[in-house]
C-alpha positions as CSV (number, residue, x, y, z in Angstrom):
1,X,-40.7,-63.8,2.6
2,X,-41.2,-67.0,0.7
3,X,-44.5,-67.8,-0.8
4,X,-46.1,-71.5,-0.9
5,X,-48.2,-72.1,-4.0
6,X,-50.6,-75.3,-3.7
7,X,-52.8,-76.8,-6.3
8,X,-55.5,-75.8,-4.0
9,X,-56.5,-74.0,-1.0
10,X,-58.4,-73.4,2.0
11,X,-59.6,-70.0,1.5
12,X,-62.5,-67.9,3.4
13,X,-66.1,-68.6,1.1
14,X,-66.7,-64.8,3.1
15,X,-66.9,-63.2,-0.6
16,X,-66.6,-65.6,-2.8
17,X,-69.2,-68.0,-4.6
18,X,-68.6,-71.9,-4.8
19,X,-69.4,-72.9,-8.1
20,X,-70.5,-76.6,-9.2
21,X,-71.2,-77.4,-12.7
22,X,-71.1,-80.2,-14.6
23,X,-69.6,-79.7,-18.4
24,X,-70.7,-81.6,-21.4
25,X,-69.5,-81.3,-25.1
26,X,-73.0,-80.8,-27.2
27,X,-73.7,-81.9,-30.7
28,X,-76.2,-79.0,-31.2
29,X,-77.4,-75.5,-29.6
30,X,-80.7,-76.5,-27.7
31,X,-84.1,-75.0,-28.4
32,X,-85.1,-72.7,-25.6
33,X,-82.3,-70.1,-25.7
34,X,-83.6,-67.2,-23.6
35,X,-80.7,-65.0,-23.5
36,X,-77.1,-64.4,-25.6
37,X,-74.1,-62.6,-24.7
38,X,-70.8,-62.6,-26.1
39,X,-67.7,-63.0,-24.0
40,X,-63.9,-62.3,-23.6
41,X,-62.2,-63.5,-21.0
42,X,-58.5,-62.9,-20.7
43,X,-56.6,-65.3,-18.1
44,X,-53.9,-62.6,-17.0
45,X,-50.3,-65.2,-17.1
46,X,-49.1,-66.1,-13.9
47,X,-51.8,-66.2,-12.0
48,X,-55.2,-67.7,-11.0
49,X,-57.1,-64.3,-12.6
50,X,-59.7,-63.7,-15.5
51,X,-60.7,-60.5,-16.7
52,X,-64.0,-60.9,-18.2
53,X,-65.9,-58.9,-20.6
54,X,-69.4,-59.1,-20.9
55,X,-71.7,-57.7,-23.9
56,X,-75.1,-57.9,-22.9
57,X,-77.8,-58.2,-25.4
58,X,-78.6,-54.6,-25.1
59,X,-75.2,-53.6,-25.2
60,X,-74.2,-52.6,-22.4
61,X,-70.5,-53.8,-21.2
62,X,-70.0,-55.2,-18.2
63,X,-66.3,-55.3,-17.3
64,X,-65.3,-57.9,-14.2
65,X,-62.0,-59.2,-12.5
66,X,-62.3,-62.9,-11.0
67,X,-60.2,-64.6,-9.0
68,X,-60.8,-68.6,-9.0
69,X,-59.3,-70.9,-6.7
70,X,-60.1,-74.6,-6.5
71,X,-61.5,-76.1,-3.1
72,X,-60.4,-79.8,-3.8
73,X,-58.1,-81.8,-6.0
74,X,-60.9,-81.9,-8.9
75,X,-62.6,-79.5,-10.8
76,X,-65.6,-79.6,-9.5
77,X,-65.7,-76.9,-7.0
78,X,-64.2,-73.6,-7.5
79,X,-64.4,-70.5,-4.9
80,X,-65.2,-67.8,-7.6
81,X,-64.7,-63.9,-6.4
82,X,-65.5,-61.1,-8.6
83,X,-65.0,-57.5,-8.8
84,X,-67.0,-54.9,-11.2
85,X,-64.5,-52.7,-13.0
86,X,-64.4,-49.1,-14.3
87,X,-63.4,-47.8,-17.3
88,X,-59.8,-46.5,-15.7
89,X,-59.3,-49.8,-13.6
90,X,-60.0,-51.7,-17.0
91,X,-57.7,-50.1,-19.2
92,X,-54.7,-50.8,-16.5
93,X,-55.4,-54.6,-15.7
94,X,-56.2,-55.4,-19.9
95,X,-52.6,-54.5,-20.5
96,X,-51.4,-57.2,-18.5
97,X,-50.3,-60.3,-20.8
98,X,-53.1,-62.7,-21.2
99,X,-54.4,-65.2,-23.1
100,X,-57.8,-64.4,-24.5
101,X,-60.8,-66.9,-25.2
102,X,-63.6,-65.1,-27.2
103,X,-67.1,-67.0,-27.2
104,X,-71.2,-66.8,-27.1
105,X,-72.9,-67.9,-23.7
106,X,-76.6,-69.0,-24.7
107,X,-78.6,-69.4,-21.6
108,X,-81.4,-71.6,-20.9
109,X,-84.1,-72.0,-17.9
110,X,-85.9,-75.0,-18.7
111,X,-87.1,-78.1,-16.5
112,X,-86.0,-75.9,-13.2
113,X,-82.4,-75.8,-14.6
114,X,-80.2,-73.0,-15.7
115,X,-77.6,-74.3,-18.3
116,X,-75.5,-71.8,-20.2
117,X,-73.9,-73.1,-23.3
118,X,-70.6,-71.7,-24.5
119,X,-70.7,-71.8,-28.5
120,X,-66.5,-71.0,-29.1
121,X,-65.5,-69.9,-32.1
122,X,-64.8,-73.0,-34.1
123,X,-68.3,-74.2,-33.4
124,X,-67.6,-76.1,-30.5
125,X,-70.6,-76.3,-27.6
126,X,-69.7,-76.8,-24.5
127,X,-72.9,-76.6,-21.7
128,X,-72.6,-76.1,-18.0
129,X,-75.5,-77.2,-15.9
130,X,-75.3,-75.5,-12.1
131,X,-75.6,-78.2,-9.8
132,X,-75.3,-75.7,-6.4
133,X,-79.2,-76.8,-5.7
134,X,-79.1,-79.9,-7.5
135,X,-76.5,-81.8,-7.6
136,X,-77.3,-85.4,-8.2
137,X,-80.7,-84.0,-11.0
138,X,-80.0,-86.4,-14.1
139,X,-78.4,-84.8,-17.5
140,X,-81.8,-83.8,-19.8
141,X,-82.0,-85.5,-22.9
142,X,-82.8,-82.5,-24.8
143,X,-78.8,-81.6,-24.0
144,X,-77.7,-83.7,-26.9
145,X,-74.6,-84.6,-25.2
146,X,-71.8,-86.1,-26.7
147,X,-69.1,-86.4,-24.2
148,X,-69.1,-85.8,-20.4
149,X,-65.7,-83.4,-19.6
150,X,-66.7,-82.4,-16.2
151,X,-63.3,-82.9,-14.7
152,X,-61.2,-82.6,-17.1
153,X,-58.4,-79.8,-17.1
154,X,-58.5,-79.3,-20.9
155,X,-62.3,-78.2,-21.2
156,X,-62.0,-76.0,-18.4
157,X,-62.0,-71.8,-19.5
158,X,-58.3,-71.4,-19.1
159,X,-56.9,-74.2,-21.3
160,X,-59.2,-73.5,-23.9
161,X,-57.2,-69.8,-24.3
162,X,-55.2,-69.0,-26.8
């Protein structure tokens, strides 16, 4: 058997969630943080999959598998499937070779939108405003955006591992 791989494909959205968001670089963290958890995600080599590791607030781990494909040429919408992991299913897949990106996700709900801001290790803010409900809603001015990324390859997840 010989196997095509496209940039993109047509895939069934039966269990998977299309995701929209518009990235921006920030200057600053925003006032209104509601939540913090920190986050490792480990983009297994090879292939299109992120094991995630969530530390929620309380402390409870959450331990995921995602598999992302793209639905068009851009960035801008991504067919996102995840799977919750036990401990015996976790300790197999974090094995696999991977690079790692280790980072803070500060979440806000504030003028009816959710943006979560990714503070990376080197300081560097990067905010992602959900745009499934509303996607043409003007960028708030209490983002302090410096630079628009949406789009671009090297501010997505992925690139940004080492």
């Amino acid at each position: 058997m010989r196997w095509v791989q496209p940039r993109f494909v047509s895939v069934s959205l039966k269990y998977a969630v299309v995701e929209r968001e518009r990235r921006f670089l920030l200057a600053s963290l925003p006032k209104g943080v509601t939540s913090t958890k920190e986050i490792v995600d480990r983009y297994v080599k090879g292939t299109r999959l992120r094991l995630r590791e969530v530390r929620e607030p309380d402390g409870i781990v959450v331990p995921k598998l995602s598999h992302k494909v793209r639905l068009s040429d851009g960035l801008e919408e991504v067919a996102c499937t995840n799977f919750h992991l036990d401990e015996p299913e976790w300790e197999v897949l974090r094995a696999l070779p991977a690079r790692v990106l280790r980072k803070k996700r500060h979440m806000l709900h504030r003028d009816g939108l959710v943006v979560a801001v990714d503070e990376h290790e080197d300081g560097t803010l990067v905010a992602e405003i959900d745009d499934r409900d509303e996607p043409s809603q003007p960028v708030p001015e209490w983002l302090d955006v410096v630079e628009d990324v949406r789009g671009e390859e090297r501010w997505t997840g992925e690139s940004l591992a080492h």
